[in-house]
C-alpha positions in Angstrom: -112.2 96.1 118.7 -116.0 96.1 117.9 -115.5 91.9 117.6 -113.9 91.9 120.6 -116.4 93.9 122.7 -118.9 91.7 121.5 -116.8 88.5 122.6 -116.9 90.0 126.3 -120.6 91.1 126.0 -121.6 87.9 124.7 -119.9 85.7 127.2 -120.6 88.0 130.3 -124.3 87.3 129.1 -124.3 83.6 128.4 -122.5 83.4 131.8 -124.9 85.2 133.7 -128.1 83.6 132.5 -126.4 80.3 133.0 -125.9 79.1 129.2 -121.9 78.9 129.0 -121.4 75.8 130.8 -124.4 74.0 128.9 -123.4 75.2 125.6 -120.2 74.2 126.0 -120.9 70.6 127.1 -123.5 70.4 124.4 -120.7 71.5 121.8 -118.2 68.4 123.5 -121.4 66.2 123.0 -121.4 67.1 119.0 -117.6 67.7 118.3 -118.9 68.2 114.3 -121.0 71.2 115.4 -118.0 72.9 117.3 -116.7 72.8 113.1 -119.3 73.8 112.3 -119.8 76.9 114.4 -116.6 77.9 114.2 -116.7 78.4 110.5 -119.4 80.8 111.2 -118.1 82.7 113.7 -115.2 82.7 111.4 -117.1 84.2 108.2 -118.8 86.4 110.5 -115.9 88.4 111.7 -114.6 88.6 108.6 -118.0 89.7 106.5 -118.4 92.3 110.1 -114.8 93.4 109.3 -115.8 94.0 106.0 -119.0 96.0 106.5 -116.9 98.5 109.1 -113.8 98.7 106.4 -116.9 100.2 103.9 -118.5 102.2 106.5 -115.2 104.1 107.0 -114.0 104.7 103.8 -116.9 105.2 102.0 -120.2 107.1 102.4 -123.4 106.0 103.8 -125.3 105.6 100.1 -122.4 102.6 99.2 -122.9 101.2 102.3 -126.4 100.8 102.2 -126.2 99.6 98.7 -123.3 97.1 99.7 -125.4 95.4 103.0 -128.6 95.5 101.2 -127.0 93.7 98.1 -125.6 90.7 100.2 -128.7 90.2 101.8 -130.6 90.3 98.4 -127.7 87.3 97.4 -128.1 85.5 100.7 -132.1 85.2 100.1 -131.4 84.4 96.2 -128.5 81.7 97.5 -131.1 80.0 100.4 -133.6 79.8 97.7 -131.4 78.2 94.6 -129.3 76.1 97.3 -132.7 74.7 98.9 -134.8 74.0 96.3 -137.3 76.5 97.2 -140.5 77.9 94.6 -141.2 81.1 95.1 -144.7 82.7 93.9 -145.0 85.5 91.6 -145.7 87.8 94.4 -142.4 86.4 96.0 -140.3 86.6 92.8 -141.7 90.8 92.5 -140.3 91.3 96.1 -137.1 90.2 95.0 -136.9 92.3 91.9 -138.5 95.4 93.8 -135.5 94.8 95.8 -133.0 94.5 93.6 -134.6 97.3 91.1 -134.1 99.9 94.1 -130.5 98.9 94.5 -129.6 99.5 90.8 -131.7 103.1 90.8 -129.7 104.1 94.0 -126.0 102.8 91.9 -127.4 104.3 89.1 -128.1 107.4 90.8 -124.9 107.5 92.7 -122.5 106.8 89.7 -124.8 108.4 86.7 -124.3 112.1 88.4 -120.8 111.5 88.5 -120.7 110.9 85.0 -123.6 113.2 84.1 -120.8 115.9 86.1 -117.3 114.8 84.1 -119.5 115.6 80.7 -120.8 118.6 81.7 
């Protein structure tokens, strides 16, 4: 339902500042961007759908761990699928990154089985 409320909040606002109309003219003017965007929206329901499945089933550490991993592998696929240099202080934001995302699995699942053994 969250998709949908934000169907109705999103189109009550592009109605009432007066973009609906022009949007949608400007989407009949480039048919291959209506494609296009509708992909997106697409993926983004799904990856939202996603994201609340996780938050409901599973505690707040995963979650973290689960939203801050796809960012890390959206900036890592922008970079690789552009053809982007990074600099060494670029690269060590990266790895800071991803370092705290394996200490916070590592401390999530190595007290588990630090518990079975003991």
């Amino acid at each position: 339902f969250t998709n949908l409320a934000m169907l109705v909040v999103a189109l009550a606002t592009a109605l009432a500042l007066d973009q609906f109309f022009g949007g949608v003219a400007f989407l009949a003017a480039n048919p291959s961007l209506l494609t296009a965007v509708a992909k997106f929206s697409f993926c983004s329901a799904i990856g939202q759908s996603a994201i609340f499945f996780t938050m409901a089933n599973f505690d707040p550490l995963l979650v973290t761990t689960v939203t801050t991993t796809r960012k890390i592998f959206s900036v890592l696929l922008d970079i690789v699928s552009r053809g982007y240099v990074l600099n060494p202080t670029q690269w060590s934001g990266i790895a800071v990154a991803s370092l705290g995302v394996l200490g916070e699995l590592q401390e999530k699942f190595g007290k588990k089985a630090h518990n079975k053994k003991g």
